[in-house]
C-alpha positions as a Python dict, from the first residue, in 0.01 Angstrom:
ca = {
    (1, 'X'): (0, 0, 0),
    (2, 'X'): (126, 328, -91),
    (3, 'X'): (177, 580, 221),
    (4, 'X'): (-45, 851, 206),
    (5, 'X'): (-16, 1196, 75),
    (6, 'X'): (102, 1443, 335),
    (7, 'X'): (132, 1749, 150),
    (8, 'X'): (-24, 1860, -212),
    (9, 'X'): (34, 2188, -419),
    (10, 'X'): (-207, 2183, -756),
    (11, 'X'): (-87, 2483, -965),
    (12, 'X'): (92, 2658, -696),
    (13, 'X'): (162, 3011, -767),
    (14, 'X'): (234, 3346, -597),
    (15, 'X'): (335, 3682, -741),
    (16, 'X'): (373, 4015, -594),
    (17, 'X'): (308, 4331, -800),
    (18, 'X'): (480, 4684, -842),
    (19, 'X'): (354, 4995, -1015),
    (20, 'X'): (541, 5170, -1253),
    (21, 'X'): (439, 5491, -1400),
    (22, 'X'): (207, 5377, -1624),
    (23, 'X'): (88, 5032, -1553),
    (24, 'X'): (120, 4760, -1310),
    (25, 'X'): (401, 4468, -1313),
    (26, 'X'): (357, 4144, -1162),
    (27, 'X'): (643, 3951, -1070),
    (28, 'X'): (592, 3546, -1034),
    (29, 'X'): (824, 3392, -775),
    (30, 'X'): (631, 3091, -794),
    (31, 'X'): (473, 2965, -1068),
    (32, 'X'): (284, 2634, -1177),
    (33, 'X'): (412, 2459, -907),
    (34, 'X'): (252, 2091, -850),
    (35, 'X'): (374, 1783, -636),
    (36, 'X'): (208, 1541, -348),
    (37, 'X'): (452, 1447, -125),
    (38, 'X'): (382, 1125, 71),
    (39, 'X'): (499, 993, 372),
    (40, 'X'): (845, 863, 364),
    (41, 'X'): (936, 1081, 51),
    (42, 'X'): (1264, 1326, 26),
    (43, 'X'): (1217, 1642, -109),
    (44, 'X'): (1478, 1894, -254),
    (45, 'X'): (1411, 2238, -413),
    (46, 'X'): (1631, 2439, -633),
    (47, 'X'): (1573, 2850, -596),
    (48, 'X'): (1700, 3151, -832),
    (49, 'X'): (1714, 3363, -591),
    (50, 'X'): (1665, 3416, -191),
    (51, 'X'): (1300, 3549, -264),
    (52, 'X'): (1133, 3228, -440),
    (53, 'X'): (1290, 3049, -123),
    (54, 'X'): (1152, 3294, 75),
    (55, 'X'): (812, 3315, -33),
    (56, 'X'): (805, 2924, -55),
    (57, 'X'): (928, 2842, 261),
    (58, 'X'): (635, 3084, 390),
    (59, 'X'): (397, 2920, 169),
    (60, 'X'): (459, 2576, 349),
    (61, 'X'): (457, 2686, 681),
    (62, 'X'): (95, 2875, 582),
    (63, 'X'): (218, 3233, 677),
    (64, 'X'): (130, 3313, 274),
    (65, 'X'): (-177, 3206, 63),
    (66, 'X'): (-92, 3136, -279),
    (67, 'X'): (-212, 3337, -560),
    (68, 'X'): (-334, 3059, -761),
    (69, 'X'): (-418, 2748, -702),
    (70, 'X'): (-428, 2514, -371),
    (71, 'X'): (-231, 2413, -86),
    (72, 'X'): (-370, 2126, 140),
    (73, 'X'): (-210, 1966, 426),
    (74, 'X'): (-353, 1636, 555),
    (75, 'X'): (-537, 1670, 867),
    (76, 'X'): (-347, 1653, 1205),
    (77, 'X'): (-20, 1715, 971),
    (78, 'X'): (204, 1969, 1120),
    (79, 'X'): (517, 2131, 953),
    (80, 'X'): (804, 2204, 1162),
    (81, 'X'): (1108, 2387, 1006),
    (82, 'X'): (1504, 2413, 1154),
    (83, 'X'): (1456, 2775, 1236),
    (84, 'X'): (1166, 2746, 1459),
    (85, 'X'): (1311, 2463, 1629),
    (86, 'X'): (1592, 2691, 1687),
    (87, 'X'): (1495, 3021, 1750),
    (88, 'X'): (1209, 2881, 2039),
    (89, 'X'): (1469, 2743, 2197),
    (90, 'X'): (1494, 2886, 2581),
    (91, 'X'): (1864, 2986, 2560),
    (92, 'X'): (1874, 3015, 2934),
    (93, 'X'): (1763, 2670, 3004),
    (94, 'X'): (1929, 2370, 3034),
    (95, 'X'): (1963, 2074, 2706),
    (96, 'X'): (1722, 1865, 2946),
    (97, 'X'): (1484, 2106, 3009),
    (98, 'X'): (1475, 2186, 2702),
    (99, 'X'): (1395, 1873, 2565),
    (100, 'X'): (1057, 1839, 2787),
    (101, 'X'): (904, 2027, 2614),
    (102, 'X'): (564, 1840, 2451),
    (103, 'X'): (708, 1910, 2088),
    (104, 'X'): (998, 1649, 2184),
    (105, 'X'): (886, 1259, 2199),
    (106, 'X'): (1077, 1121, 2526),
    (107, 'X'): (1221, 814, 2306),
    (108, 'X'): (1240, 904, 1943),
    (109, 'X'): (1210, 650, 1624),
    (110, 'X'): (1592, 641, 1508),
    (111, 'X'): (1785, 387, 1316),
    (112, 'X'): (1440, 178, 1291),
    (113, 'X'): (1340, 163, 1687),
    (114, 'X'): (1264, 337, 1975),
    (115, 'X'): (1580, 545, 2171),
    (116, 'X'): (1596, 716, 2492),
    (117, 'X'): (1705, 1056, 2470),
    (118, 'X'): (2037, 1001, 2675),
    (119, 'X'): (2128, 774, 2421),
    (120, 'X'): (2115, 990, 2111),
    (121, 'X'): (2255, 1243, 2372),
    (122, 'X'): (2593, 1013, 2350),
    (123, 'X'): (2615, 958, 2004),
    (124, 'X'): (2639, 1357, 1964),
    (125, 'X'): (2859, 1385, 2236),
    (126, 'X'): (2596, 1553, 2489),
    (127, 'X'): (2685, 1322, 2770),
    (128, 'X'): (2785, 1426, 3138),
    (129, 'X'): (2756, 1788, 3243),
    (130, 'X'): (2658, 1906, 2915),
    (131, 'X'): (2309, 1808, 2971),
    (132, 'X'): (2277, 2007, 3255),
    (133, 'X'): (2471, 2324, 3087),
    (134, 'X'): (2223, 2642, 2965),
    (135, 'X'): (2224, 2612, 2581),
    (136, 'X'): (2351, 2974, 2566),
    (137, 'X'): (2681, 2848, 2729),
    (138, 'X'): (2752, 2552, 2511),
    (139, 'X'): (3010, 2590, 2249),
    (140, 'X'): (2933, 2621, 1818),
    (141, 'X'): (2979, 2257, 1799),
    (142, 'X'): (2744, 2140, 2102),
    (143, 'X'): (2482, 2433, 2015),
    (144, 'X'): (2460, 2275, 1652),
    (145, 'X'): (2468, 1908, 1780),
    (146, 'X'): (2192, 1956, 2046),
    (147, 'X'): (1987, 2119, 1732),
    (148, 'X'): (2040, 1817, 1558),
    (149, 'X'): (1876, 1632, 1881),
    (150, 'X'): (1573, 1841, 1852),
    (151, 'X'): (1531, 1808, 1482),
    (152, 'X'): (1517, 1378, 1513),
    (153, 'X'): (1308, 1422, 1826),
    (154, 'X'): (1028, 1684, 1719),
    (155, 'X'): (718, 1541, 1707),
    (156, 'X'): (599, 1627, 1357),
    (157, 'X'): (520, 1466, 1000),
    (158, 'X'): (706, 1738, 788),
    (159, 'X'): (1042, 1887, 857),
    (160, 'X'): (1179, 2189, 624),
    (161, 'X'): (1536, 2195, 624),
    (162, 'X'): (1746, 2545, 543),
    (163, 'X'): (2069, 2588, 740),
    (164, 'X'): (2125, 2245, 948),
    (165, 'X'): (2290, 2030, 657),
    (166, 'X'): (2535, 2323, 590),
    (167, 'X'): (2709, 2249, 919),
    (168, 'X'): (2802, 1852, 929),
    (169, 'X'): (3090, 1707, 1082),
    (170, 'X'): (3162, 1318, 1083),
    (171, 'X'): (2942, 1298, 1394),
    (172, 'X'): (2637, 1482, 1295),
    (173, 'X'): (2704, 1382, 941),
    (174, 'X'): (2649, 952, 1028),
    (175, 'X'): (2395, 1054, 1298),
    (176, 'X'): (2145, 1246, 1007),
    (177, 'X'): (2167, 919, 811),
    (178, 'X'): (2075, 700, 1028),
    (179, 'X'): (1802, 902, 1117),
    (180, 'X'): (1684, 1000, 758),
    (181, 'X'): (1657, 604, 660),
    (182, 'X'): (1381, 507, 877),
    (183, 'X'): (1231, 845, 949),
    (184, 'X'): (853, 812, 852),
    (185, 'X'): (792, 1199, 770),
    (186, 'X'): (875, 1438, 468),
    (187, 'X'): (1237, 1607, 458),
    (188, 'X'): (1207, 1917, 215),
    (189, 'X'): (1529, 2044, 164),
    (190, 'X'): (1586, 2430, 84),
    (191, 'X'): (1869, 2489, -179),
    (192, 'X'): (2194, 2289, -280),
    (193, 'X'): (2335, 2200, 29),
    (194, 'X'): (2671, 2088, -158),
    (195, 'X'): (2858, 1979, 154),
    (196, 'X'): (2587, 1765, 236),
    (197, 'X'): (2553, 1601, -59),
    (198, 'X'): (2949, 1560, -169),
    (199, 'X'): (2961, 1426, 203),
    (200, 'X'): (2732, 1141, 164),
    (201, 'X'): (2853, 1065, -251),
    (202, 'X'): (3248, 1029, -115),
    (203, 'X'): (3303, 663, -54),
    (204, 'X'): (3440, 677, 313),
    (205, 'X'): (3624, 464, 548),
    (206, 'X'): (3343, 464, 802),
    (207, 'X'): (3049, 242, 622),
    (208, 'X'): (2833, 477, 808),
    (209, 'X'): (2871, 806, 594),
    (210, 'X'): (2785, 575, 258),
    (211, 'X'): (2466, 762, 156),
    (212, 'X'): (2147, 492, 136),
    (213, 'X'): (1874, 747, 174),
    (214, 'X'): (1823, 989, -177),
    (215, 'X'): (1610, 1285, -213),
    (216, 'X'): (1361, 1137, -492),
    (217, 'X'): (1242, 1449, -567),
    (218, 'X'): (1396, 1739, -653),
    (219, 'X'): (1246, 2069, -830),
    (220, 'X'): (1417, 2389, -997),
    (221, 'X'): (1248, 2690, -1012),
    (222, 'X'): (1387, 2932, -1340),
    (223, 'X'): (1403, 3316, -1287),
    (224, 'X'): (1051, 3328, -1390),
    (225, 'X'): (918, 3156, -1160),
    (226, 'X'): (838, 2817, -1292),
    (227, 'X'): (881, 2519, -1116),
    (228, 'X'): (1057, 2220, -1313),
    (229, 'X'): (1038, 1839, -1158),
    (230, 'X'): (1343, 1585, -1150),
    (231, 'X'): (1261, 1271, -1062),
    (232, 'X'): (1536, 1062, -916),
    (233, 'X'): (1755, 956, -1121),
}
């Protein structure tokens, strides 16, 4: 049985206008854009420019309405992007108290079962007194491993991606695989992210940075706007 659709855009389009001095120009950052993303499937989008990412990553997390046509989320579907994880983060709490929050499931689906939270705390390296340090005191390299934590714990069906895969190391890089292989949700990534994907194409010692998980979808937008599917290849 095929899993079902998540997330549908039928002739997706938004434009914004500007007046000139004798008529009225509109400007199509989106345009024609049409996909149905089910459960389990990788998504990857190509932009022109920061605005067509910007207006679609607004479109997805419903803070636009498209000028044409329709975007439907499944019922009890909720999108969760890297940012938001981020930036409600309580900087002056600790990584534990933190993660109680209800948005975080107490033993997350990774690597195809159920794991306590200390445990995916080790494999990033948050063990000890860490866990009990306020986020804002943790160095660049714990601050971007205990987002990673958050991102495999959230409780949510749809993750947009813009920043996180920028920042791998070795660590973070084997821990986002194992997690992408059996996660159940969408991934829509948000632009090239080259180190990410040279990471996972260049045969390594370690078996675990061998990419098995592909983003099946990916779609270019051109300067005008119009949206262009490749499947995978």
């Amino acid at each position: 049985m095929k899993p079902r659709v998540l997330l549908k855009c039928d002739n997706v389009g938004y434009s914004t206008s500007s007046a000139s001095r004798n008529s009225v120009e509109e400007k199509w950052d989106i345009l024609k854009l049409s996909l149905e993303l089910h459960a389990g499937d990788r998504a990857s989008f190509l932009f022109q420019n920061e605005e067509q990412k910007q207006v679609l990553w607004r479109l997805f997390l419903q803070k636009l309405k498209p000028k044409t046509g329709s975007f439907i989320i499944s019922a009890k579907t909720h999108i969760h992007s890297d940012d938001s994880l981020w930036t409600r983060t309580d900087k002056k709490a600790t990584l534990l108290e933190n993660m109680n929050s209800k948005l975080f499931a107490k033993r997350p689906w990774f690597g195809g079962q159920r794991k306590n939270l200390e445990t995916l705390m080790d494999r990033l390296a948050l063990s000890g007194r860490i866990r009990h340090l306020p986020v804002e005191e943790l160095s660049e390299e714990q601050a971007f491993r205990f987002w990673l934590l958050m991102l495999v714990s959230a409780k949510t069906k749809v993750v947009l991606i813009d920043r996180l895969f920028s920042k791998l190391d070795q660590v973070s890089l084997a821990f986002v695989q194992e997690w992408l292989e059996s996660y159940t949700g969408i991934i829509i990534l948000f632009g090239e992210h080259a180190e990410y994907f040279n990471a996972v194409k260049t045969p390594a010692e370690d078996q675990q940075l061998k990419s098995k998980t592909v983003f099946n979808s990916v779609f270019s937008f051109s300067a005008d706007g119009q949206a262009t599917f490749y499947p995978e290849q």
